[in-house]
N, C-alpha and C positions, 0 to 999 in steps of 0.2 A: 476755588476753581475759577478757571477764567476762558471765556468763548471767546478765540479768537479766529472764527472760521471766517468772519469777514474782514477784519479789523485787523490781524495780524500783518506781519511780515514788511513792515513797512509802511502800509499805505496811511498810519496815521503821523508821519513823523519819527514814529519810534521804532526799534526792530517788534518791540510786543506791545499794544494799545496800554496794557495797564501796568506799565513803567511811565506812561506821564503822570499816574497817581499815587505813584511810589509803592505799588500792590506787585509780590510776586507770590505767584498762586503754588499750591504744591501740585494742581492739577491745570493740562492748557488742552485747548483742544483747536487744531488747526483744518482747512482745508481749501476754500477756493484759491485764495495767493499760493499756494505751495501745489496747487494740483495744475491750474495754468486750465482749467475748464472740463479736464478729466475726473471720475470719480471717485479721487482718493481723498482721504484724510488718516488725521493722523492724533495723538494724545500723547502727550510731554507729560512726565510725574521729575516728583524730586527722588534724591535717592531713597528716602523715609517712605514715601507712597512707594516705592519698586519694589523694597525689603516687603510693604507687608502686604503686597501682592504674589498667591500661589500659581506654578506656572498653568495653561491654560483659561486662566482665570479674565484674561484681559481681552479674550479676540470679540470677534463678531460672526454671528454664525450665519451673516448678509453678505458676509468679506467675499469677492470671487463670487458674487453673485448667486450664491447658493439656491436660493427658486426655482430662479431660471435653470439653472444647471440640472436640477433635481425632475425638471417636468422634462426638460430635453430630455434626458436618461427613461423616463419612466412612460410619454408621451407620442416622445419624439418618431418613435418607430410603426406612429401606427396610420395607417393607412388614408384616413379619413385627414388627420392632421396635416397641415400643409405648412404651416411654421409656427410659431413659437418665440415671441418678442418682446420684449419691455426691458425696463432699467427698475433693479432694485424690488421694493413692493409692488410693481405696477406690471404687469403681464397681459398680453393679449395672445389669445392660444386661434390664429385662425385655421376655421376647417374646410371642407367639401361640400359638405351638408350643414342644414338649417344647428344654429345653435341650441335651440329652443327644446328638445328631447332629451338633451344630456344636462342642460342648466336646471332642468324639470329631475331629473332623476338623481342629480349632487345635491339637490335643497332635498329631495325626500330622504336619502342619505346624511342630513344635516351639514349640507356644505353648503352656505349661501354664495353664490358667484352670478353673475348677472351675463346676458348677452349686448352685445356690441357690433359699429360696423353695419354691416346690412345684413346682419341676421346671422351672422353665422363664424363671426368670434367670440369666443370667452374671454368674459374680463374678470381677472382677479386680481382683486388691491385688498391685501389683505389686511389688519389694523398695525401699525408700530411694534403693539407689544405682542405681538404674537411671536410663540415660542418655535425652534426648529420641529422639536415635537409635534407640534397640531402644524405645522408646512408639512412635516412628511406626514400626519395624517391625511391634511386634506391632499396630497397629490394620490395616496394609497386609495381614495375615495374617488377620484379622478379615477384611478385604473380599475378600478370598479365598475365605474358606470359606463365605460368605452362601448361594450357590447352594444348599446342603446344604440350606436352611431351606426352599427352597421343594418340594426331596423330600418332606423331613419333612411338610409342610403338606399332601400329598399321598397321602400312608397311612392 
């Protein structure tokens, strides 16, 4: 395998970094020269890696921003939330009211997420390996604790 998300495309002389060492990898993986600053990347196999790859097998379940999209959908609608931002694992959910009653009642729920901001966005950066499964858990633990928001709103 060979990381060419910086090194590729050129920028060492070569179209691929490791043809000056006379390495051609069965797997490559590309992305700031080929995205131009945008969030794409991408994964070259040979035909041997593609054969014994099953389909679905190869996506990303990050691709198209899936968190984000998932709290917009689940989030987005409620009244207290006023938007709903970040790139990738990194999300900032701000609201109306104080963060600090709904961050209190996802950790009692077992969702650790932190507040941010001046008090009154949600930050969640969740770890790498985390699965789509525990995302759509903790967002179903998000629409859980919503109600708390309209206490809050209420003091």
């Amino acid at each position: 395998m060979s990381a060419q998300v910086q090194c590729g495309l050129g920028r060492t002389g070569y179209l691929w970094a490791h043809e000056a060492y006379g390495v051609f990898p069965d797997i490559m993986t590309l992305a700031k020269p080929l995205a131009g600053g945008l969030p794409i990347g991408a994964a070259l196999v040979t035909e041997r890696v593609a054969k014994a790859i099953n389909p679905g097998e190869h996506g990303s379940t990050f691709a198209g921003q899936y968190f984000k999209q998932l709290l917009v959908e689940k989030l987005g609608g409620n009244s207290h939330v006023n938007e709903i931002r970040g790139l990738g694992l990194i999300i900032g959910t701000e609201l109306d009211v104080s963060a600090s009653p709904f961050v209190d009642a996802c950790r009692k729920s077992g969702l650790l997420i932190l507040t941010a901001g001046k008090g009154n966005v949600i930050r969640i950066v969740p770890p790498l390996i985390v699965s789509k499964q525990e995302l759509e858990l903790a967002v179903k633990i998000m629409v859980d604790c919503l109600p708390v928001l309209d206490e809050a709103s209420s003091k």
